[in-house]
N, C-alpha and C positions, 0 to 999 in steps of 0.2 A: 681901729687901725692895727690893734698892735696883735688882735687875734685873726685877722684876713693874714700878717705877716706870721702868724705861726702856725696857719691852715696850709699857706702857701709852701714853706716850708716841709713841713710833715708830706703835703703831696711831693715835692721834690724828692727828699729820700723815699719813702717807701715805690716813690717811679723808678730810682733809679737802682733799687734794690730786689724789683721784678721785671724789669728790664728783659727782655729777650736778645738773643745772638744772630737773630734772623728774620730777614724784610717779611718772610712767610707764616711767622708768630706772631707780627705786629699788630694787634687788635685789641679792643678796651677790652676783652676778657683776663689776657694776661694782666693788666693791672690793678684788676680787683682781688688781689691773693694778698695773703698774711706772707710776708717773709720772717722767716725765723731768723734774721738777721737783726732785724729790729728789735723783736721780742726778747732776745743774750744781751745786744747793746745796750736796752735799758735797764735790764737788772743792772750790767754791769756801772753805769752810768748812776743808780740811785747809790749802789754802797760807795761809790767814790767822794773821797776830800774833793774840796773846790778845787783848788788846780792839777793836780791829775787828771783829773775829770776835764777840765777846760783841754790840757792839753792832749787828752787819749780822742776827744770831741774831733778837735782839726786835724788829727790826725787820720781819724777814720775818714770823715769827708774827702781829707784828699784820696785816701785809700779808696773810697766810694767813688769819685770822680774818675780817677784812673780807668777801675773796672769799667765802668759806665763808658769811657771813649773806647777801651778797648773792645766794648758789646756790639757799638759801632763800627770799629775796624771791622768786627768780625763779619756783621752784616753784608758792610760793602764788599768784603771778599768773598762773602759766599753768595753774593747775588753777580759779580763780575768775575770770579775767578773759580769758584765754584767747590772754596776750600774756605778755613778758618784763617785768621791772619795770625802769621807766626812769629813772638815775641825777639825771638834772635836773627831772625832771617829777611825777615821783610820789609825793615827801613830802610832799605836801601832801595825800595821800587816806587818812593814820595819823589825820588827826583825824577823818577822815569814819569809821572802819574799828573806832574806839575810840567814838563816837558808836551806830554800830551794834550793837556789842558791849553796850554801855549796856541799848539799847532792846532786845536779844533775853536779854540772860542777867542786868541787873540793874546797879546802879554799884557793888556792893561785889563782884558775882564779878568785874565789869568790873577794877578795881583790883586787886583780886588776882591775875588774869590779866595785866595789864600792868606789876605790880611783879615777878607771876613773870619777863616773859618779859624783860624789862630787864637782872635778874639772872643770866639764862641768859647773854645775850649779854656781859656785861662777863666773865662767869668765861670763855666762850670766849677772848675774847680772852686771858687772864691763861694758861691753861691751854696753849694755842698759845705764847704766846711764851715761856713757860717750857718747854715743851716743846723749841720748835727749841736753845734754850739749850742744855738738857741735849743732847739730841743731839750738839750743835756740840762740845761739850767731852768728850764720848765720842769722836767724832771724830779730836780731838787728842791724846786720851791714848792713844792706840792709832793714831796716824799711818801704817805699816805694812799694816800689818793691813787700814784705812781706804782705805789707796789700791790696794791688789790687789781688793778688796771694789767699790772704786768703778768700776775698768776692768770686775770681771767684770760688774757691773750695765749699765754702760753697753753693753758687746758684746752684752751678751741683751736690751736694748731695742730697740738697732739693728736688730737679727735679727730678733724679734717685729715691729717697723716694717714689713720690708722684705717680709718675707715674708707680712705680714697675719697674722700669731695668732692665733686666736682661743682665746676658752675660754666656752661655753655662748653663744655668737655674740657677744660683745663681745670687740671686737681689747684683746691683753694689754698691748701697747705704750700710754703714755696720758699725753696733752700736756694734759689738761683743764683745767688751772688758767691756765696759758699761754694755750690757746683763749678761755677764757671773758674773760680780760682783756680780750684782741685785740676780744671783740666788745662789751665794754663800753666800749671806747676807740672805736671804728666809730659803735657807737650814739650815744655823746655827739657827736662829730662830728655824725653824720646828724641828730641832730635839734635842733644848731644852726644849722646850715645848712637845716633844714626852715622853721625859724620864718622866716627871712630870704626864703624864698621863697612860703612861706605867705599872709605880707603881701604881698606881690602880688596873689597867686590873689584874697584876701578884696577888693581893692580895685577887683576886674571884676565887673559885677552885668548879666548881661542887662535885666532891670526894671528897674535902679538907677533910670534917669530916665524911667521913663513916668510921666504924669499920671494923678493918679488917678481920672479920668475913662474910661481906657483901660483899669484892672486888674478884673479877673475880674468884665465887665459881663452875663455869663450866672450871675451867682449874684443880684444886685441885689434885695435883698425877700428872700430867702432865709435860712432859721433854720438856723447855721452854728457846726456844735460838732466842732472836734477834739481826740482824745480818744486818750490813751496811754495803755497796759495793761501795768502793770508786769512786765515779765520773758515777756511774750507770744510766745513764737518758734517757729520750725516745728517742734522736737521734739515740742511738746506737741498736733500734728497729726498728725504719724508715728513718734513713738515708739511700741512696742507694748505698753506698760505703762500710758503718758497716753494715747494716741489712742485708745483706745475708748471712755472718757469724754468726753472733747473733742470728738469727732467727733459723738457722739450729741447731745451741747449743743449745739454747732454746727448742725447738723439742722434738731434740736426746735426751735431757736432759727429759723431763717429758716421755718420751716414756722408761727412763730405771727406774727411779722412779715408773714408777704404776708396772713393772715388779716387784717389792720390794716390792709393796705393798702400796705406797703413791702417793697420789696424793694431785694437786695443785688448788688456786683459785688466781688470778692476776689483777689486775688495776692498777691505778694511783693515784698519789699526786703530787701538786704541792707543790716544795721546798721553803721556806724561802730564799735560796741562789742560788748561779750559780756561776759556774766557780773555787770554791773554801770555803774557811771558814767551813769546812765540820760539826765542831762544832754547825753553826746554826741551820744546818738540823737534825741533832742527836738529839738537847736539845730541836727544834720545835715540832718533833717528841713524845720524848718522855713527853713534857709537856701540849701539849695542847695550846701552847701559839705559838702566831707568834713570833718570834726570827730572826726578820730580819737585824740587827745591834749589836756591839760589846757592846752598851752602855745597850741593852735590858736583853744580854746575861748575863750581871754581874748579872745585875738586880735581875734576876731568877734563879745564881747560890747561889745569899746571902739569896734568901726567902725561906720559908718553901712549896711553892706550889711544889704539890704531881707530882714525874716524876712517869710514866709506870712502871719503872723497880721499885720503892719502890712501891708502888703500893703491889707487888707479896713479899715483904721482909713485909710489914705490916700488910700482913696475916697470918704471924709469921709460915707458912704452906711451904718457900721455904728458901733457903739457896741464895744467890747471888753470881756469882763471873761477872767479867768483860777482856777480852782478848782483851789487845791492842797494836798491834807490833808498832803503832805510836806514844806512849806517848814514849817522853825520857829524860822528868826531872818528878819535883814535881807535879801532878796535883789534885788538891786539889777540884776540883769538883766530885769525889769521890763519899762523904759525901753527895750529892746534889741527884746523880744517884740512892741513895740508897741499893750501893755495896758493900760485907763483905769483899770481895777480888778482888783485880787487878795484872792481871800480865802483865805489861810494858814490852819494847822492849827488857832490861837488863834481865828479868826472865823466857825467854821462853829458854834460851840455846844454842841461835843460832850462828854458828860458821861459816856461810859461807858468802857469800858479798853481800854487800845490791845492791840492783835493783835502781841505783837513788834513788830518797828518801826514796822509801820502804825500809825497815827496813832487811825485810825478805819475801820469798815469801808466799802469802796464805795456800799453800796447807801443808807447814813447820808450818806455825800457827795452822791451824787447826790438825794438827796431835800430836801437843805441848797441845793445847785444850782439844783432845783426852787422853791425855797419864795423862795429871798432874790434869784435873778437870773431864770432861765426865766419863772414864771408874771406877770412885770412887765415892760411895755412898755420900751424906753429912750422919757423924758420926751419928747424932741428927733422922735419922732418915726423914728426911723432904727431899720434891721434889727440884728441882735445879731450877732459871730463871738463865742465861746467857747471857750476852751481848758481842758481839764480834762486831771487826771493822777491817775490812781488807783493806790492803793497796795497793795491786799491781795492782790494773788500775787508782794509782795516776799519773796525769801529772809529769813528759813530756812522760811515755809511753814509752820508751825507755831506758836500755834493759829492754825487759820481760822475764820470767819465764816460764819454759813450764811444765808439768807434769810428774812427774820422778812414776817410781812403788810406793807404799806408803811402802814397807818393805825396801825400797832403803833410806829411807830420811834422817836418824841419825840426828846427827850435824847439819847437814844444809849444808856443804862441797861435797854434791854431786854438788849443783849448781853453783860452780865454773867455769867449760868449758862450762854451760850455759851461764852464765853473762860475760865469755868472747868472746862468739863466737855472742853476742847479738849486737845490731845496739847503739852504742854511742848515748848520750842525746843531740847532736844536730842534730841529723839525723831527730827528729819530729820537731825542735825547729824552721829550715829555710823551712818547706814544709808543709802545711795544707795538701796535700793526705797523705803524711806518717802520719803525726797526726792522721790521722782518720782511716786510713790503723792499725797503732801501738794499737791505742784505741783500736778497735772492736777487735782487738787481746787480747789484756790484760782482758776485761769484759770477753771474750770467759774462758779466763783462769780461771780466779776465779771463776763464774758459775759451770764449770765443776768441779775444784774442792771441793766446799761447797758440789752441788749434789751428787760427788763421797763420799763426807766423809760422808753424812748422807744416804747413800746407804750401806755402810761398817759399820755402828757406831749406826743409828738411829735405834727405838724401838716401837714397839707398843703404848707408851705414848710421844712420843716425838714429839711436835711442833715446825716449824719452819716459826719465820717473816721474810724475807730477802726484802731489799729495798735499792735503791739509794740515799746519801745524796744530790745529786744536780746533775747536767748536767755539762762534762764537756766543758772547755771555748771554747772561741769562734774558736778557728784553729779545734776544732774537732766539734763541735756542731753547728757550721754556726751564721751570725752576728742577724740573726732572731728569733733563736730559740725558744720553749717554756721552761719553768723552769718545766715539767713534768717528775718524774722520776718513775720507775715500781717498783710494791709492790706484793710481793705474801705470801700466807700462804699457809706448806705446811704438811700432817698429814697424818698417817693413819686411826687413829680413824673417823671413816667418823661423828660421832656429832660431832668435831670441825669442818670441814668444812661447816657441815648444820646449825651451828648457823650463818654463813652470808651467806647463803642464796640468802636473801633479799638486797644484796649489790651488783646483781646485776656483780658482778667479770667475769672474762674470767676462762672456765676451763685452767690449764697448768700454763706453767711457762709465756708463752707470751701474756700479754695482749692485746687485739683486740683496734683497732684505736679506736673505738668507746666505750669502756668500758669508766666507768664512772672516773672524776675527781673531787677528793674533794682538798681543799686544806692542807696542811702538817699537820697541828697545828688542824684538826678536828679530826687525825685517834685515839687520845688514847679516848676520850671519847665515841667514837662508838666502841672501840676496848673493853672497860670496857662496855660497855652497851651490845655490845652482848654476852659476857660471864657471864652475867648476878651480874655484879654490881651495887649495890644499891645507887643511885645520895644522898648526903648529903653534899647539900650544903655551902661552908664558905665563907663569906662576908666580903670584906673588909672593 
């Protein structure tokens, strides 16, 4: 018994001391390697007094533990997010992540899940440092033995080093626990020193001081709705499992458009984000600023640099409002967007059942959009900009929403026998083809219904920007992906589409592989400069 408990053991740390930071390294090859982490510990461990040595023991376990959840975070964020998880910035996205959890699987499997995985993590730690314990004092009982054992470990690491070992291509020699530190100490660095220069960058605004007499006087009278498409990105254009749905919708979709009398021009941006934080993409978007972390986001919600949408409110020429079936507390970026009015997920009226997180389905949103801001003038007399954010091709994709007649939709209570004849949220969650299957279904829906609604609703002055705030994660989007998602403008005035022109776009709603990519945070000043905005400068 008491050498099964110190086999057990030994396998514990040197797993958790070759550990990989990613679902795509995860395979029994990584943990047939010598860490040279083991091989320092136990030198260090034979010349130490008993309690020193007991105490440096639990100390490192828990240190080993730590590392080891964090190798984890890191996982999960580079398979759903498509980044490393950042030691200063990203506790704050456990409430978002538990919040979601909620809305897809329920608050009591929620809580079950989060009391399990609590308890995972404290026995790690208990199990690690009782572990190195044990070890340490095997160690010393057998000092000897310990230290011929420890030279011949360390000569055959060396070896393996020097000469590149491998075994099934991963080198046997292995510093991973050491490395992954190194680059968790780099990254805290890098992105304190990020914030410190970030507030700079945020404090130079091309437009910062033009009058609003000079901002985007080629739009003036013009009916002004941009519009984000949750989890929208180029996979679901050329992936070959979603793009032949997509592609078809896409199509069908500008082929009933120019019937109406509108047509489209289409490219790419590449997102600030992936996989999620759909906010980065929205405020990259609309500021001109890269907004690739939560520390940058504060940043640019507390400054006065000019978004897109005030942009159109400081030309004292439009009225604002904001449609967001995803906001469902305080959101006090608001005042930031430059919006007179917001209608949250509690003010659109909706009486039927949410879709997994979504709120409410699109096509219910925008017919709420319709009903309570579009088909009413602003009082004042002045043109409307709109921002709207739609939710239903948010992960997990599962159930979706299908399109009901639009004289059908009331309440919201027609899609009831939809959402329960719809596939359960774990139907994407154990299968990447349902995922990608589910996805290109959900993007089909909301496509079809924006197009529907601005086929039935849209006007001779009314312009439409619709675009993806990021790609979604890696089960739908594949572990290589690009962070490109598709943009199009779409009008019947044919001078708004002739002022970009020169940009080069795809006619229609789908853009061509080869159309061009800017990145996120370039489109509002090209977007102000074609509609002819006059640059004035503010320096910070």
């Amino acid at each position: 018994m008491s050498v099964t408990v110190t086999v057990v053991a030994a396998v514990l740390v040197v797993a958790a001391l070759v550990m990989p930071n990613s679902v795509v390294q995860l395979e029994p090859s990584q943990f047939l390697r010598i860490p040279a982490e083991a091989v320092i510990g136990a030198a260090v461990m034979i010349a130490l007094p008993r309690r020193p040595r007991v105490a440096l023991a639990a100390v490192s376990g828990v240190a080993l533990a730590a590392m080891t959840v964090l190798n984890a975070l890191d996982m999960g964020f580079k398979q759903y997010l498509g980044r490393g998880f950042n030691v200063v910035l990203d506790w704050s996205l456990f409430g978002d992540a538990e919040s979601y959890l909620e809305d897809s699987l329920g608050r009591t499997r929620t809580l079950v899940a989060v009391a399990g995985l609590i308890t995972l993590v404290l026995l790690l730690f208990v199990l690690l440092a009782l572990s190195v314990i044990r070890l340490s004092n095997l160690l010393a009982r057998h000092t000897g033995i310990a230290t011929r054992g420890t030279l011949v470990a360390g000569v055959v690491w060396i070896t393996c080093s020097s000469l590149g070992l491998q075994v099934f291509g991963v080198p046997l020699a292995s510093d991973s626990t050491a490395t992954a530190l190194k680059a968790q100490a780099h990254l805290v660095s890098a992105t304190l020193k990020d914030e410190a220069e970030f507030r700079k960058v945020a404090r130079v605004d091309a437009f910062g001081n033009t009058p609003g007499s000079q901002l985007v006087p080629d739009l003036r009278g013009k009916d002004m709705i941009f519009t984000f498409i949750e989890s929208y990105g180029r996979s679901a254009v050329e992936d070959p499992i979603m793009a032949p749905g997509v592609d078809s919708t896409l199509d069908a979709r500008t082929k009933a458009l120019a019937k109406a009398g509108f047509h489209a021009k289409s490219g790419w941006l590449t997102s600030a984000t992936y996989g999620g934080s759909s906010w980065l993409g929205h405020s990259t978007t609309m500021s001109g600023l890269w907004i690739s972390n939560q520390q940058r986001y504060r940043t640019v919600m507390a400054s006065d640099h000019m978004s897109l949408t005030d942009a159109f409110k400081r030309t004292g020429a439009f009225d604002t409002v904001g449609v967001m079936p995803g906001v469902q507390k305080a959101w006090p970026e608001q005042s930031w967007y430059g919006l007179d009015k917001v209608y949250n997920a509690f003010e659109l009226g909706y009486k039927g059942p949410k879709f997994s997180w979504s709120t409410m389905p699109d096509q219910y949103t925008l017919q709420q959009y319709q009903d309570r801001v579009h088909s009413k003038k602003p009082a004042d007399g002045k043109a409307r900009m709109s921002l709207l954010i739609l939710t239903s091709s948010h992960t997990p994709w599962a159930p979706i929403p299908k399109m009901v007649p639009w004289n059908q939709l009331g309440d919201g209570s027609v899609f009831d026998s939809i959402e329960k004849a719809g596939h359960p949220s774990t139907y994407t969650l154990t299968d990447d083809t349902h995922t990608k299957e589910e996805y290109g279904k959900s993007v089909q829906y909301t496509v079809t219904a924006l197009t529907e609604w601005l086929e039935r609703y849209g006007n001779e002055n009314t312009v439409l920007v619709f675009l993806g705030d990021h790609q979604p994660n890696a089960h739908a989007s594949g572990n290589h992906a690009s962070r490109d998602v598709p943009i199009s403008i779409v009008a019947k005035d044919p001078k708004v589409l002739g002022k970009i022109d020169s940009w080069g776009w795809t006619d229609g709603l789908r853009p061509a592989h080869n159309a061009p990519v800017w990145k996120m945070s370039a489109f509002r000043d090209r977007f102000l400069t074609a509609y002819g905005s006059t640059p004035h400068p503010k320096k910070g």
